[in-house]
C-alpha positions in Angstrom: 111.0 114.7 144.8 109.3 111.3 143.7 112.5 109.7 142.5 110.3 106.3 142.4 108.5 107.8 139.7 111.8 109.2 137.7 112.9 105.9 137.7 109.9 103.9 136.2 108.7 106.4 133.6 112.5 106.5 132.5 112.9 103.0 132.7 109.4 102.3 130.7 110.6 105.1 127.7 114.2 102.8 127.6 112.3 99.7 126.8 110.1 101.0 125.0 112.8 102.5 122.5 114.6 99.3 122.7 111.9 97.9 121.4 111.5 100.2 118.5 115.2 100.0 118.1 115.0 96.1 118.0 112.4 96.1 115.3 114.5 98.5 113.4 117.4 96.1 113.7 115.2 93.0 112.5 114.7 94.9 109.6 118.1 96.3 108.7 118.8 97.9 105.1 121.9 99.4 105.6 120.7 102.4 103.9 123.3 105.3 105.6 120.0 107.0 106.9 118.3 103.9 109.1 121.9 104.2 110.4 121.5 107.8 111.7 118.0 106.6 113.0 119.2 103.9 114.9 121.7 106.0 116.5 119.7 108.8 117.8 117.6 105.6 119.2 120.6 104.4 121.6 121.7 107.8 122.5 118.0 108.2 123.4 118.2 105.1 125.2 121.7 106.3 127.3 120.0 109.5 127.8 116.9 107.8 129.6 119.4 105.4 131.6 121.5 108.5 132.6 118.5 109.9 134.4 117.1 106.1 136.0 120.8 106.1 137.3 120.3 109.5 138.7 117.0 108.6 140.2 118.7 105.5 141.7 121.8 107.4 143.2 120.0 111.1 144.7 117.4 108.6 146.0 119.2 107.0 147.9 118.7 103.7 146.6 122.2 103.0 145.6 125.6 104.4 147.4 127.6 106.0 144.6 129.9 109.0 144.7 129.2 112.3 144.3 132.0 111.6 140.8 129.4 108.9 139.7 126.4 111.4 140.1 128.3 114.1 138.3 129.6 111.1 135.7 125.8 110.2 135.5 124.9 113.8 134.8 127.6 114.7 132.3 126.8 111.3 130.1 123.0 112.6 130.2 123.8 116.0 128.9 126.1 114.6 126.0 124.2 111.6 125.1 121.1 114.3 125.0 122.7 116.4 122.7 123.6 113.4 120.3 120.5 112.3 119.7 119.4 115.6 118.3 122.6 115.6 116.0 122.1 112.1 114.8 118.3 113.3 114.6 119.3 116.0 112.1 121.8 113.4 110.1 118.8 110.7 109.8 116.5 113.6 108.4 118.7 115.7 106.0 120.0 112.1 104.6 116.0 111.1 104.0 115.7 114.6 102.5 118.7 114.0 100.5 119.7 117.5 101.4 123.1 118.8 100.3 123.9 119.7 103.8 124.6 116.5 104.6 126.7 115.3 101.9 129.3 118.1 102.4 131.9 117.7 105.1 132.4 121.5 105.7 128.9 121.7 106.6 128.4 118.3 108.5 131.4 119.6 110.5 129.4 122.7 111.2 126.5 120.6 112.4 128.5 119.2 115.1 129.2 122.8 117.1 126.3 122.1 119.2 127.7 118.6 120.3 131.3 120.4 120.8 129.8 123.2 122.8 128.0 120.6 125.1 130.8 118.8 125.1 133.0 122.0 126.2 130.1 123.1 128.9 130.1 119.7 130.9 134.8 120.0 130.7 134.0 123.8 132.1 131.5 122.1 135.2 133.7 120.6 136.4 135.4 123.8 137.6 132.9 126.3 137.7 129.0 124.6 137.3 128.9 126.4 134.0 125.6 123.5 133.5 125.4 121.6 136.3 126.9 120.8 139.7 127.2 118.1 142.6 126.8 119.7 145.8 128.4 117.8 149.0 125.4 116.1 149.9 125.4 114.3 146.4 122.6 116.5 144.7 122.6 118.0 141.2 122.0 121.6 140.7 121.3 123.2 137.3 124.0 125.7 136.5 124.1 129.2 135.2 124.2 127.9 131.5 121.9 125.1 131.8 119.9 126.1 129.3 122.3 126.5 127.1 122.0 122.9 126.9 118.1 122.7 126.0 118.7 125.2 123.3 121.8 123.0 121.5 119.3 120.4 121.5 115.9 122.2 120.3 118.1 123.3 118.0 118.9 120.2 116.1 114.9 119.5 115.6 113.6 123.1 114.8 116.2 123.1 111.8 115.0 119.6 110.7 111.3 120.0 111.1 111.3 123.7 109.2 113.4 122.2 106.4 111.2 119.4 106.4 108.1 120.9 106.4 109.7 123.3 103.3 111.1 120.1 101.5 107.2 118.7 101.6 105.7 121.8 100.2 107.4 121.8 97.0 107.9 118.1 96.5 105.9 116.4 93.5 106.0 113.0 95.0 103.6 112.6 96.8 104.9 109.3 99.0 107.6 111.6 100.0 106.0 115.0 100.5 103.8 112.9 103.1 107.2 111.7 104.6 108.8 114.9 104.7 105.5 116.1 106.5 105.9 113.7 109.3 109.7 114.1 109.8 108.2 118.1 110.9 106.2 117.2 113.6 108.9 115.2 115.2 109.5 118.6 116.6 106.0 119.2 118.4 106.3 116.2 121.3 109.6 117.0 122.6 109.0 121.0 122.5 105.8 121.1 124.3 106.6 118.4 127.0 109.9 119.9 127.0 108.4 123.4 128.3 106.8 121.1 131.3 109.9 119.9 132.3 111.9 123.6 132.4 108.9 124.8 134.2 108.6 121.2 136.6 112.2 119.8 137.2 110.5 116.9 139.1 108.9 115.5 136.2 110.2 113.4 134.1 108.7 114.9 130.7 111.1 114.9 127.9 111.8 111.4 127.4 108.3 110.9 127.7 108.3 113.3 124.9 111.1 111.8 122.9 109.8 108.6 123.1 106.5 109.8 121.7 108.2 111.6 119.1 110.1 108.8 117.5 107.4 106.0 118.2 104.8 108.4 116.0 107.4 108.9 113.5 108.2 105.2 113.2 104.1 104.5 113.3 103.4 107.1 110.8 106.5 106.3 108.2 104.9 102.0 108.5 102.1 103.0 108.2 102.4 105.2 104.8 104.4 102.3 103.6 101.8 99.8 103.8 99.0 102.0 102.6 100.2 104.3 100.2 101.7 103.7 96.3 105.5 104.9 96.9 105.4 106.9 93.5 101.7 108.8 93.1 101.2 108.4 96.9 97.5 107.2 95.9 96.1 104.5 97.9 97.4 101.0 96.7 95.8 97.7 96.5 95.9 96.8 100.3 93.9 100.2 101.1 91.4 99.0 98.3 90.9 96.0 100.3 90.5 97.7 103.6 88.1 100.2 102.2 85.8 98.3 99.5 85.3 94.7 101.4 83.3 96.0 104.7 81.1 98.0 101.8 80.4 95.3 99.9 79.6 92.9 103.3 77.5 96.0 104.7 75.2 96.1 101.5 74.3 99.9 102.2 73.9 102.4 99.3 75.7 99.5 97.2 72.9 100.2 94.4 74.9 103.8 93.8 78.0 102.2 94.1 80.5 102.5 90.7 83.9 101.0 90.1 86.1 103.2 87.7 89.3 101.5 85.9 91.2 104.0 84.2 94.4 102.8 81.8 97.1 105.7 80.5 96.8 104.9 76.7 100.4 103.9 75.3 102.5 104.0 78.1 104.6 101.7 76.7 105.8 104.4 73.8 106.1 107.2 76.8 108.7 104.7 78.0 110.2 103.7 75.1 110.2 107.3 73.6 111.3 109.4 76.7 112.9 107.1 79.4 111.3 105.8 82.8 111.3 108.4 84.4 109.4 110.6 82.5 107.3 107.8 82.5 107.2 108.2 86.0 106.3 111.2 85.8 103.8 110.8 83.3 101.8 108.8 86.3 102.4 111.1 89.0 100.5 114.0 86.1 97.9 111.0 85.8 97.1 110.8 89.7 97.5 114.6 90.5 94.5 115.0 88.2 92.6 112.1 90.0 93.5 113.6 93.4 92.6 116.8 91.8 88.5 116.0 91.1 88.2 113.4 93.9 90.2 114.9 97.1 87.2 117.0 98.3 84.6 113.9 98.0 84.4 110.5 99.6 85.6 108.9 96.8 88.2 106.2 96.9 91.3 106.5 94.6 93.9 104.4 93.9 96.9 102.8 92.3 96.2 99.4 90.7 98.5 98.5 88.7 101.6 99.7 86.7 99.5 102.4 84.3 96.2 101.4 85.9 94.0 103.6 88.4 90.9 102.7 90.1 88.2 104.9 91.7 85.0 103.8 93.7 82.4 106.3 93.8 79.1 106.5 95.1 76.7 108.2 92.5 73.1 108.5 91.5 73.0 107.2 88.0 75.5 106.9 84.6 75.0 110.7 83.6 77.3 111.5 87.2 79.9 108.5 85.8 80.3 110.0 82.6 80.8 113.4 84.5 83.3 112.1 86.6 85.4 110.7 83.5 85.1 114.0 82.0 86.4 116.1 85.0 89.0 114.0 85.3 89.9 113.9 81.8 90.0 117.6 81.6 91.8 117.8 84.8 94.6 115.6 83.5 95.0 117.9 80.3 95.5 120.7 82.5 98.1 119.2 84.6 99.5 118.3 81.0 99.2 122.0 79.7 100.8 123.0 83.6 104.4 121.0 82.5 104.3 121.9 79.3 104.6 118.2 78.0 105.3 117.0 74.5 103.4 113.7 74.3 99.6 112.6 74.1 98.3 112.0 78.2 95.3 110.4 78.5 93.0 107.9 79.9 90.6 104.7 78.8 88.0 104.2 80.9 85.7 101.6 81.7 83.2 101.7 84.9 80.0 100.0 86.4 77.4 100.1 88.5 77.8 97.6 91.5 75.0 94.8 91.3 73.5 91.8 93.4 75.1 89.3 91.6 78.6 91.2 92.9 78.9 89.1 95.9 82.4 89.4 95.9 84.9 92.5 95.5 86.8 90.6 92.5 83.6 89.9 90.8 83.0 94.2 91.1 86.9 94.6 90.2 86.6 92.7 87.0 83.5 93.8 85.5 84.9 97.1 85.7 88.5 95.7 84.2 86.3 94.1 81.1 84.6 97.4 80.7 88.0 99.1 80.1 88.8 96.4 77.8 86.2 96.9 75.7 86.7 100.8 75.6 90.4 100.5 74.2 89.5 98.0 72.0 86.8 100.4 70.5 89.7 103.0 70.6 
């Protein structure tokens, strides 16, 4: 066995979680579920250590006792097992799932930790997981995978109820979330199945680090790019997407900027409360998502009651035939919820010209547009 290579992979995932647990720690909320997250982090991180200290000890490059090996061993299989539990707090609590806030069941949630707990008491007479035999090597035990199932465990019942969560979710910042909590699941299970079949390598925390770096990525990334209520894209994303078009200059004769206002939003405020107001927007970008998610088109959040949409299209006729689907799209999603109140857009577009240098120049003929169609209205 290549205990050399044990020892640096592990050592590489420790830092590497460090460092994801550092940035984490920089920016601390105190919100109860960055707590959970941090936690599985460090039980990670004593997990990986675990097996560099094993490497180090069955490799002969340090002389501890067979009771440090099987200390070594027994931390691994507990700290293992925590990480999945702390896993499953960190997602139910960003779920907000009832099975988290009651004690009964949080207590239940803990059995796997307990059995664990119970299997590495019971090795110590019988190998029920593991063993240490006189030459200072460990051995997998009868029940060892007893052990891989407790921990599965944790992150099959998170990523289903995850992936359920996202399906019937209406926002759509955290339907997106709830979608990348599921695949948390994927890294660890199939690099997992490596390391049942190939004891040698060194897989799962290759595997868990993977898992928790692409959810941490993936979550960043959806905050910087994404409106936390509609889940369009917001302002940054307009920038990322409209400036190279502009410098490129291609096409930019059939290019159209679309501002789109909800007509008194105030009064839905005022008459029904924020968050009907709320989800008088999220109605407003469902039927933008709606006409626009099968095309290239470029939808987004702009302000408070303001959306934007940059299409490419031949000539006015297709502008006014793009107001018009979405208009009729956002009546349906009206008629769908049944809602009491008057929905509806203003819109103001043009066509991109020379003299357009300048995405704010594009931006605010298209703002000045809309002006002038609600004060017609």
């Amino acid at each position: 066995m290549d205990y050399v290579w044990i020892i640096e992979v592990d050592s590489f995932c420790a830092v590497i979680m460090g460092i994801l647990l550092y940035s984490l720690f920089k920016n601390y909320d105190r919100q109860t579920k960055q707590r959970y997250y941090m936690r599985a982090i460090i039980a990670g991180i004593v997990s990986f250590l675990c097996d560099v200290n094993w490497g180090l000890i069955e490799g002969g490059f340090i002389p501890e006792p067979r009771e440090a090996n099987f200390l070594t061993n027994a931390v691994y299989e507990i700290s293992s097992v925590m990480m999945g539990y702390y896993w499953l707090c960190y997602v139910e609590t960003a779920l907000d799932s009832r099975f988290i806030k009651t004690k009964y069941l949080k207590h239940i949630a803990k059995l796997p930790v307990i059995i664990i707990i119970g299997g590495v008491i019971a090795s110590v007479y019988n190998g029920a997981l593991f063993y240490i035999d006189t030459n200072n090597f460990y051995h997998r035990g009868d029940y060892i995978m007893l052990h891989v199932a407790m921990c599965q465990l944790y992150t099959i019942i998170t990523s289903v109820h995850a992936f359920i969560k996202s399906l019937g979710c209406k926002v759509c910042l955290k339907a997106k979330e709830y979608k990348i909590l599921s695949m948390f699941l994927i890294f660890p299970l199939v690099i997992g199945i490596i390391q049942i079949v190939v004891p040698a390598v060194p897989s799962v925390s290759v595997g868990v680090t993977l898992a928790f770096l692409f959810v941490y990525i993936d979550l960043q990334n959806l905050l910087i790019s994404v409106d936390a209520l509609t889940g369009l894209n917001n302002r940054n994303q307009l920038i990322r997407f409209l400036i190279p078009k502009l410098k490129a200059g291609a096409d930019n004769d059939k290019l159209y900027a679309f501002m789109l206002n909800v007509n008194k939003f105030r009064n839905i405020n005022n008459s029904y409360g924020h968050y009907e107001g709320d989800m008088a927007l999220i109605r407003c970008a469902n039927a933008l998502k709606a006409v626009n998610d099968n095309t290239a088109n470029f939808i987004g959040r702009y302000d408070s009651d303001k959306f934007i949409i940059i299409a490419e299209l031949d000539d006015e006729e297709d502008a006014m035939r793009l107001c018009e689907n979405v208009r009729q799209a956002l009546i349906k999603e009206c008629e769908k919820d049944g809602i009491l109140y008057d929905l509806s857009f203003s819109f103001g577009f043009v066509k991109h010209t020379s003299e357009m240098k300048k995405m704010e120049s594009f931006i605010s003929a298209a703002d000045k547009k809309l002006a002038e169609a609600k004060k017609e209205k």
